[in-house]
N, C-alpha and C positions, 0 to 999 in steps of 0.2 A: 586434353585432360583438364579437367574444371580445379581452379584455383579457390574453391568455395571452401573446404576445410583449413585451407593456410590462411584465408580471409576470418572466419570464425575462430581460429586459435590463437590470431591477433587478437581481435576483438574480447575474446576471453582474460587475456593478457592485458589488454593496455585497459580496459573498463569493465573486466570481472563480467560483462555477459556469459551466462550460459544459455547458450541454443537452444536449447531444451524447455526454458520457459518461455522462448515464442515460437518455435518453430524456427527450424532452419530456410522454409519456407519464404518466411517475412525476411529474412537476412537476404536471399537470394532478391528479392524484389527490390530491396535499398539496394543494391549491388548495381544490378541493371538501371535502376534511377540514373546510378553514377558514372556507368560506363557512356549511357547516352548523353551526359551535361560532360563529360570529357569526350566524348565522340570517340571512344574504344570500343572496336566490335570483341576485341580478346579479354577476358576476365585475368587470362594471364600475366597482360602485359599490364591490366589495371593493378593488379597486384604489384605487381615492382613499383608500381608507383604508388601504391599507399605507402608501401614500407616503409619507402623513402622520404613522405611528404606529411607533415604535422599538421597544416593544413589540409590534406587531400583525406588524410584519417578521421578528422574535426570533419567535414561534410560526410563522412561515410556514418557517423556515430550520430547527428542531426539527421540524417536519414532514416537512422532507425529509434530514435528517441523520440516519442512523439508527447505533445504535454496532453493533458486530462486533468483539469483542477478548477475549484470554484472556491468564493469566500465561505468562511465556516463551515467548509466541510466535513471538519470531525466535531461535531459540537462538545460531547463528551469529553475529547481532550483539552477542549480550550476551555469548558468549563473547567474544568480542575486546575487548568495552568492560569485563570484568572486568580481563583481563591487562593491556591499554592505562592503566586508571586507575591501577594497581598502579606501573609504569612511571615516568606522567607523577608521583604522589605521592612517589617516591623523588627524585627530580628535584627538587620543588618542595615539600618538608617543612612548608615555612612558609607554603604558600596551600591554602589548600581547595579541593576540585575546585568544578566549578560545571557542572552537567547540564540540557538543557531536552528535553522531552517533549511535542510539539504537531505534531498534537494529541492529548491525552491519553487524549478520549473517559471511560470511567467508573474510569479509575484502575490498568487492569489494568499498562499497557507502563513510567509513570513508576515503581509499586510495585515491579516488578518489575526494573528500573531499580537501585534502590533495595536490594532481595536482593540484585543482584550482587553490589556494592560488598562491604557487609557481610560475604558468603561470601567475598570474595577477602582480606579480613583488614581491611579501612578500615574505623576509627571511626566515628561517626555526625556527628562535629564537624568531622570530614575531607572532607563531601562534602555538596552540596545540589543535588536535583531540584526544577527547574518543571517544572509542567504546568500546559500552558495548552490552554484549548480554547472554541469557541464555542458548546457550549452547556452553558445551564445547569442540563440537567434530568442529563444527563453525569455535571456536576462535583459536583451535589448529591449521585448516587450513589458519584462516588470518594471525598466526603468522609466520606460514612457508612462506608465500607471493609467492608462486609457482603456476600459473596460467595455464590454459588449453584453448583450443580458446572458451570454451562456455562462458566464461568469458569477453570477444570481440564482441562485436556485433555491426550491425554498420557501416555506410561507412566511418567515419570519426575515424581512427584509430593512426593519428600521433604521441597523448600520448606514447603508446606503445611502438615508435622508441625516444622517450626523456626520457621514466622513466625505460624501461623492458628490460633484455638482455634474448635472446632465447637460451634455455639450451635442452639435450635431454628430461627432465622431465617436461618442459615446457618452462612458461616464467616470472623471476627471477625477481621483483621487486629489484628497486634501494633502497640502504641502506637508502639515506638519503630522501625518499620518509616515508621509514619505522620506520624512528627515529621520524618523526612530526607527529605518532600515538603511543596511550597508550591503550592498550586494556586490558577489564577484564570482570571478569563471572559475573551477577547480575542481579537482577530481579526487573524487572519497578515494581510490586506492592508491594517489599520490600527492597526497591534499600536501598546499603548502600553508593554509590556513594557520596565521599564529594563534597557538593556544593562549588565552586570557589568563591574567594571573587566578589562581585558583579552579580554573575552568566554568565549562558553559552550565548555570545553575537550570539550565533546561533544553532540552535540543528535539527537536520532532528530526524522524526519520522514518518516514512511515510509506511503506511499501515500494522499499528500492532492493532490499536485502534479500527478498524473493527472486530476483531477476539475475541475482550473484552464483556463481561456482562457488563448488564449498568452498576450494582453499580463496577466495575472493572474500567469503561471506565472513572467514577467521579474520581477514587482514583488517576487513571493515570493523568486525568489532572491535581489534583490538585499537583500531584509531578510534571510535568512538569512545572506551574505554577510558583513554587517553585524554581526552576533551573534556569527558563528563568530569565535574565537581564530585567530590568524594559526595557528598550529600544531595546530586544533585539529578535529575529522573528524565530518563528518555523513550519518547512516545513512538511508536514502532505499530505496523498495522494488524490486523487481527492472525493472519496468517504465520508471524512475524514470533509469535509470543514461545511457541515451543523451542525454536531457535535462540530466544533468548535464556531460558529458561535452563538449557545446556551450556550455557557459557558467562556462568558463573554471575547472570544477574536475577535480583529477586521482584516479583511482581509487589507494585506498591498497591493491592487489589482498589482501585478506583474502579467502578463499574466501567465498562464501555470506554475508559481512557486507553487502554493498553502501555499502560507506562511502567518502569522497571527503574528499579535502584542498581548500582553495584553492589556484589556479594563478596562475600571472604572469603569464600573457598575458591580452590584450583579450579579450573576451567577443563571436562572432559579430553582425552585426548584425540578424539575422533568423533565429533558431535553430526547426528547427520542431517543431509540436506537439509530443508524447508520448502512446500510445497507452496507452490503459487495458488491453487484451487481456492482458499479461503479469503482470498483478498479483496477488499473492493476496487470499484478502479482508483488505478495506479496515479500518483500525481507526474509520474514516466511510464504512459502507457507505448509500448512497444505497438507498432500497426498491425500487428495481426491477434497482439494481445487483449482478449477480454473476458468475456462470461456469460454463457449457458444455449433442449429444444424440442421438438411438438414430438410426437408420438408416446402417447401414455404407455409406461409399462409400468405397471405396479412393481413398488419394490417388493423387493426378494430377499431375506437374509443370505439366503442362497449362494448369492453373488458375494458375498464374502468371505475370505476363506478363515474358517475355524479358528483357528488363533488371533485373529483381531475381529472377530464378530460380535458387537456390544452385550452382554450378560442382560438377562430378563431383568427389569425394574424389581428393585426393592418393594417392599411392604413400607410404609412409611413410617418410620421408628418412634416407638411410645418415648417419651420424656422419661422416662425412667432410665432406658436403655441408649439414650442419646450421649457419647462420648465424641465420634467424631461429628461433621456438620450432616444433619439428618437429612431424606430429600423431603421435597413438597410435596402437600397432599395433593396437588395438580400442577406442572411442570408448564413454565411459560415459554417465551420466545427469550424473554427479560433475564429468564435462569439462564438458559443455552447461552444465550451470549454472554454473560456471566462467565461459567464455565470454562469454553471457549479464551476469553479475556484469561483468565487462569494459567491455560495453557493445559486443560485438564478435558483434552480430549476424548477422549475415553467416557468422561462420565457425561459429555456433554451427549456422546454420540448415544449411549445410554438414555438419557431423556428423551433428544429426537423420536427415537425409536417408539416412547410410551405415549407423545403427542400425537404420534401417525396411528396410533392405533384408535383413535378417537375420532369420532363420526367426524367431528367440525375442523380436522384439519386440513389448512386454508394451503393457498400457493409458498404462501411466506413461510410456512412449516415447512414444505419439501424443500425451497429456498437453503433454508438454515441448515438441514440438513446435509443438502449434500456437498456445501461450502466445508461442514465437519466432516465428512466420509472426506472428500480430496483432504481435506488437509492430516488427515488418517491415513495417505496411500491407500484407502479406496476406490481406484477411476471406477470402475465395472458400477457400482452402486453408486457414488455419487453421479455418473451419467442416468443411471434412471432414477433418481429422486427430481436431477433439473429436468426431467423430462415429465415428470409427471407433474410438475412446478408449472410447466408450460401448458400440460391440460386444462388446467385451472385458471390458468392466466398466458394464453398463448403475447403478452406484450411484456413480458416481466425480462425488461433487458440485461439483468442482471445476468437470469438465467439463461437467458440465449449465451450472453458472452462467455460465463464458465463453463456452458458445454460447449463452446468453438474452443478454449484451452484444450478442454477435457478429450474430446475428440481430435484434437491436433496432439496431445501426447502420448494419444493410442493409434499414430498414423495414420488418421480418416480425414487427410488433408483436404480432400472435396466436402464432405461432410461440414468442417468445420468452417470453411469458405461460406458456404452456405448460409451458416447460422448466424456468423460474424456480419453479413449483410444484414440480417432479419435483425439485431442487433442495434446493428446503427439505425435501421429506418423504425425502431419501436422508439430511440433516443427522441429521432428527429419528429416523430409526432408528441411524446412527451412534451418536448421544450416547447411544441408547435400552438 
C-alpha cells in the first residue's frame, strides 16, 4: 500500500502544501527523486523516515519547490514601492524603512527590492530588506548573487549596467546592492522571524498563498498580519487579491501593484479557498506547476453554469446618471486588470466577455480571460478561452502553462503533461 497520502498530509502540515495546486502527480515524482538518492525501493519505509528526519523532509520540500524568478519582475509593484518609500522616508527621517521579501527564492525579487530604493534616491542606511525563504539550496544561490541571463528579462535592462559587473561565471551583483539584504532559512507557517519594532513598512508576498490549504492560507495571513506595520501595505499576486479581500484587508487600488493595507473589520469566518489559475509564474513554481493549449474551441457561455455566468455589458452611463464608477465606452486589457487588481471579478469577467465579442480580439484577450474564468472557479471556460489563446498564438507560454494546471485539476494528467512540455520548450525559444 502506497504511503503517498501520509506523505502529502505531512507536507500539508509542516508547509501548508495543498496537492491540489500541483497535482499529486508532481509530489509523487519528488517522492521517487528521493527514494532513488536514499536507494529505498519502499515508499513505505521512505516514509518512516521522513517523519523522522528534519533533514530527509528539507530535501523532500527542495524537491518540490522549484524557483522561477527574474529582476523586476513585477514592475508595477516596485514602481509604487519606489515612490511609496520615498513618501513614507520623508515622513519618518529618523527611522529606516524595513522591507521583507518571502519568499525570496534565489535572490532576484528582495535585490531588486533593493535597486529601487537606491534609484529613487534612499541611502543604503535608510533601508533594510529580508529575505526569507524555505529553502536552502535558493538562499545559497541569492547569497552568491552570481546571475545568468535567465535572470534578465525584458527590454529595459539598464539596472544591470548600474548594479552588475559581467564576469565569465556570469553577472556579479554589487556589494553594496548586497549589503541592503539580510537573508535567512524560515518557514511562513512557523517563521521564527523577529518582528521589527513597529513592523515591516512593506512586505512582497506574492504568489506563495495560492499553493496553501485553506486552514494554511488563515495561519499565513494571520503572521503576515502580524508583521505588517499598522500603516504599512503588502504586495500579493494577481490571483491572490480575492483572498485578501476576505480577510480583513483593503486594496490600496495602485493599478497592477496588487497591494493591500490592513482593515478594521473582523475577518470572515470561513473565507474560501483561492484559486491558482490567475497567477503568473510563481516565484516557488512547483515542477508540474504552470500555464496553459492548441485546439480552438470557441468559447461558449454555455460552459458556465447560470449562476456565475458574467451579465451582458452595460450601456455605458451618461454623466448625468453616473453615481457609481461608470464603464468605458470600450473596455481595455488595462481595465481588466484593473479590475481583476481589485479583486472585482465579476466585473472583470464581464468586460472580458464584451472584448471577445469584437472582431480584433487578440490572443492576450482570451489570455486574460481565462486567467479570470479560473480564478472564478470557471475550469470548463477558462480551458477553452486558453485554448483559443493558443489558436492565435500557438507559443503564448503562459497559456500553455495555465491549461497544464487547468487540465491537471480536471484529472487529464496526460493531457496536461503534454502541455507542460510545449510550455517549457515555447520558454526555451523565447529566451533563445
Amino acid at each position: 500500500m502506497t504511503a503517498l497520502p501520509e506523505l502529502v498530509a505531512l507536507l500539508e502540515e509542516r508547509i501548508g502544501l495543498d496537492a491540489e495546486s500541483i497535482g499529486t502527480s508532481a509530489i509523487a515524482r519528488a517522492v521517487r527523486q528521493r527514494l532513488a538518492a536514499c536507494r529505498m525501493a519502499d515508499d513505505r519505509a521512505y516514509w518512516e523516515h521522513v517523519r523522522s528526519s528534519e533533514a530527509e523532509l528539507q530535501e523532500l520540500v527542495e524537491s518540490i519547490v522549484v524557483p522561477e524568478t527574474w529582476f523586476f519582475r513585477d514592475r508595477e509593484a516596485l514602481t509604487a514601492l519606489g515612490r511609496l518609500a520615498v513618501q513614507a522616508q520623508m515622513q519618518r527621517p529618523d527611522t529606516p524603512l524595513r522591507l521583507l521579501s518571502l519568499p525570496c527564492c534565489t535572490g532576484e525579487e528582495p535585490y531588486s527590492m533593493a535597486m529601487t530604493l537606491l534609484d529613487a534616491g534612499l541611502s543604503a542606511e535608510r533601508f533594510r530588506v529580508d529575505g526569507v525563504d524555505i529553502s536552502e539550496r535558493s538562499l545559497a544561490l541569492a547569497r552568491r548573487a552570481i546571475y545568468g541571463r535567465n535572470s534578465f528579462r525584458g527590454g529595459d535592462l539598464g539596472f544591470r549596467e548600474r548594479y552588475f559587473e559581467s564576469g565569465p561565471s556570469g553577472y556579479h551583483l554589487a556589494e553594496r546592492v548586497r549589503q541592503c539584504v539580510q537573508l535567512r532559512q524560515d518557514n511562513l507557517l512557523q517563521l521564527e522571524l523577529p518582528r521589527p519594532p513597529g513592523g515591516y513598512d512593506f512586505i512582497f508576498c506574492r504568489n506563495v498563498l495560492i499553493y496553501f490549504a485553506l486552514p494554511a492560507q488563515r495561519r499565513a495571513l494571520d503572521t503576515l498580519r502580524d508583521l505588517l506595520a499598522p500603516a504599512g501595505l503588502l504586495f500579493v499576486g494577481p490571483a491572490e487579491t480575492g483572498l485578501m479581500m476576505r480577510n480583513e484587508y483593503v486594496t490600496a487600488k495602485i493599478p497592477l501593484a496588487f497591494a493591500f493595507r490592513k482593515g478594521s473589520g473582523a475577518a470572515p469566518a470561513s473565507p474560501a479557498p483561492v484559486s491558482a489559475a490567475l497567477a503568473p509564474q510563481s516565484t516557488r513554481v512547483p515542477p508540474s506547476r504552470p500555464r496553459r493549449a492548441a485546439v480552438p474551441v470557441a468559447p461558449s457561455a454555455a460552459a458556465i453554469p447560470t449562476s456565475t455566468a458574467p451579465k451582458p455589458p452595460k450601456a455605458p452611463a451618461s454623466s448625468a446618471s453616473r453615481g457609481a464608477e461608470a464603464e468605458p465606452a470600450r473596455w481595455t486589457v488595462a481595465d481588466i486588470e484593473r479590475l481583476a487588481n481589485e479583486g472585482r471579478l465579476d466585473e472583470a469577467a464581464t468586460a472580458c466577455e464584451t472584448l471577445l465579442g469584437e472582431r480584433d480580439a487578440g490572443a492576450a484577450v482570451y489570455y486574460l480571460a481565462g486567467m479570470v474564468h479560473g480564478a472564478l472557479g470557471h475550469p470548463v471556460r477558462a480551458i477553452d478561452l486558453h485554448r483559443k489563446a493558443l489558436y492565435l498564438d500557438p507559443l503564448h507560454a503562459d497559456a500553455l502553462a495555465h491549461l497544464a494546471y487547468l487540465l491537471d485539476s480536471q484529472g487529464d494528467a496526460a493531457a496536461a503533461e503534454v502541455f507542460r512540455d510545449r510550455a517549457r520548450r515555447a520558454r526555451e525559444r523565447r529566451q533563445a
